[in-house]
C-alpha positions as a LaTeX table, in Angstrom:
\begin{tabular}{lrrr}
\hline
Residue & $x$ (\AA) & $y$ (\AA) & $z$ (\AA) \\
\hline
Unk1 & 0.00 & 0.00 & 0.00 \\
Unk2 & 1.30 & 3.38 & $-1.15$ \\
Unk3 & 4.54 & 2.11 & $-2.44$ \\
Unk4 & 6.63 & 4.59 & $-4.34$ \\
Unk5 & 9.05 & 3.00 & $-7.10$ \\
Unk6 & 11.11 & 4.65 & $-9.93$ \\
Unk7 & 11.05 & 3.48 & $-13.15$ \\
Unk8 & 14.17 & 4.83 & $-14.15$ \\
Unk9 & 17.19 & 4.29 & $-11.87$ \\
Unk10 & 20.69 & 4.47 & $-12.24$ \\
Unk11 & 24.12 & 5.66 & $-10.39$ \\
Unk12 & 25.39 & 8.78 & $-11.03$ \\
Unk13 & 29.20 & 9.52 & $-10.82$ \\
Unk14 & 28.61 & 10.67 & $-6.96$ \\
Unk15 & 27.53 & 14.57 & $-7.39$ \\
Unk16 & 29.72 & 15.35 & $-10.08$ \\
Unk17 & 29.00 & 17.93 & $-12.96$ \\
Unk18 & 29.03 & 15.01 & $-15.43$ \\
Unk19 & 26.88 & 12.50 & $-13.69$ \\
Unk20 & 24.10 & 15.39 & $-12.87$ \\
Unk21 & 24.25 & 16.57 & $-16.31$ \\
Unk22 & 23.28 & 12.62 & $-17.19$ \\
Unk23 & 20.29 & 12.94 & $-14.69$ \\
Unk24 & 19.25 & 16.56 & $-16.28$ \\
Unk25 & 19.82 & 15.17 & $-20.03$ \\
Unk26 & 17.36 & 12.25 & $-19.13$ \\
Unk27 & 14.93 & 14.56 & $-17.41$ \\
Unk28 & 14.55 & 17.15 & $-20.10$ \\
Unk29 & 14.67 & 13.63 & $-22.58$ \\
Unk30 & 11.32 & 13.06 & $-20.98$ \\
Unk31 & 9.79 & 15.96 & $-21.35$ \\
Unk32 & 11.22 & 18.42 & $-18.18$ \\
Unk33 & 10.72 & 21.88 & $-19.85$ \\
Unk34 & 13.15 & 25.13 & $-19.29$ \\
Unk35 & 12.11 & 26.28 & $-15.90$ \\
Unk36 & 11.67 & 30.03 & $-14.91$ \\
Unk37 & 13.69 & 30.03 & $-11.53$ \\
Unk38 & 15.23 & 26.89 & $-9.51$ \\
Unk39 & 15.89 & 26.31 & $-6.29$ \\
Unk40 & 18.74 & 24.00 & $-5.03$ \\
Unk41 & 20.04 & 21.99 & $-2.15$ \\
Unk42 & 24.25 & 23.13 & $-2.73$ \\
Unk43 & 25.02 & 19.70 & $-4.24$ \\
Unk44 & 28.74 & 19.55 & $-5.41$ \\
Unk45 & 28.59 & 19.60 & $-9.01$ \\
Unk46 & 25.07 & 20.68 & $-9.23$ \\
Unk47 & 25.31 & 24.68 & $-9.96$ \\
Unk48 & 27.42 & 24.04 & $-12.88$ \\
Unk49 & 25.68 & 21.18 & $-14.46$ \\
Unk50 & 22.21 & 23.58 & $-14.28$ \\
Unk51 & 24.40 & 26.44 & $-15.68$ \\
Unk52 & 25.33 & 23.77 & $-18.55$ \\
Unk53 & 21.70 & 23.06 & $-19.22$ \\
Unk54 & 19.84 & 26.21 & $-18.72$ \\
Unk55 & 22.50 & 28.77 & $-18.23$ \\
Unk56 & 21.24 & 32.38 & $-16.98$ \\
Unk57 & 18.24 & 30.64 & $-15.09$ \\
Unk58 & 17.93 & 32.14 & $-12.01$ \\
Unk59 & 18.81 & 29.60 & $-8.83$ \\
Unk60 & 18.62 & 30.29 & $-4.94$ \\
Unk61 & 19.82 & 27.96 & $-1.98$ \\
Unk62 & 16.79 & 26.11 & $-0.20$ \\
Unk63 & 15.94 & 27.88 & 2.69 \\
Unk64 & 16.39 & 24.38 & 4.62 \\
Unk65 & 19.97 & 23.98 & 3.26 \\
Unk66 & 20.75 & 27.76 & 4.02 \\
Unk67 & 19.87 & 27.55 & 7.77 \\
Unk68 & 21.76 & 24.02 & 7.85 \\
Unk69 & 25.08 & 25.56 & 6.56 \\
Unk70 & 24.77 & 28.76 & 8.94 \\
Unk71 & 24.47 & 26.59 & 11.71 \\
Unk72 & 27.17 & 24.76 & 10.26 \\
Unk73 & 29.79 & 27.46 & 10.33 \\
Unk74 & 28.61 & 29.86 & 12.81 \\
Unk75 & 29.61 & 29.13 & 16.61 \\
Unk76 & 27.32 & 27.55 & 18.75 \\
Unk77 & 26.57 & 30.77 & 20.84 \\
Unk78 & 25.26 & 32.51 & 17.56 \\
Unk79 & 22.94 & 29.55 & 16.78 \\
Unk80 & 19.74 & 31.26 & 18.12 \\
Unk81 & 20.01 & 34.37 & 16.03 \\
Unk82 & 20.88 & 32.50 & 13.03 \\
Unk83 & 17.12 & 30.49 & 12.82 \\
Unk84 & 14.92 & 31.65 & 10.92 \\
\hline
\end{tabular}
């Protein structure tokens, strides 16, 4: 009940440029049009295999993967005025 499955699955070369660019080539294969604006989780590799594709598309950090690198970097006693 309520299983999910992918029909297509494959490895990818880690997060690499190339191996995203194979994931975005199959994507727009099937019929993923030019988007307006993305939004995007800092993956290695990722930024330059959009550019690549769809370069001069506008692209922001997910809000979720913003907060999680501030917290990342910014000492502990700064945590609380780093949250959103």
């Amino acid at each position: 009940m309520g299983r999910r499955s992918c029909s297509r699955s494959r490895t990818i070369d880690g997060e690499s440029t190339r191996g995203l660019g194979a994931v975005l080539d199959d994507l727009i294969g099937r019929g993923l049009r030019h988007p307006d604006f993305l939004t995007v989780n800092g993956a290695p590799g990722l930024e330059s295999a959009l550019a690549a594709v769809w370069d001069g598309v506008p692209a922001q950090l997910c809000t979720v993967h913003r907060q999680r690198s501030l917290l990342a970097h910014a000492p502990e006693r700064l945590h609380a005025s780093c949250r959103l």
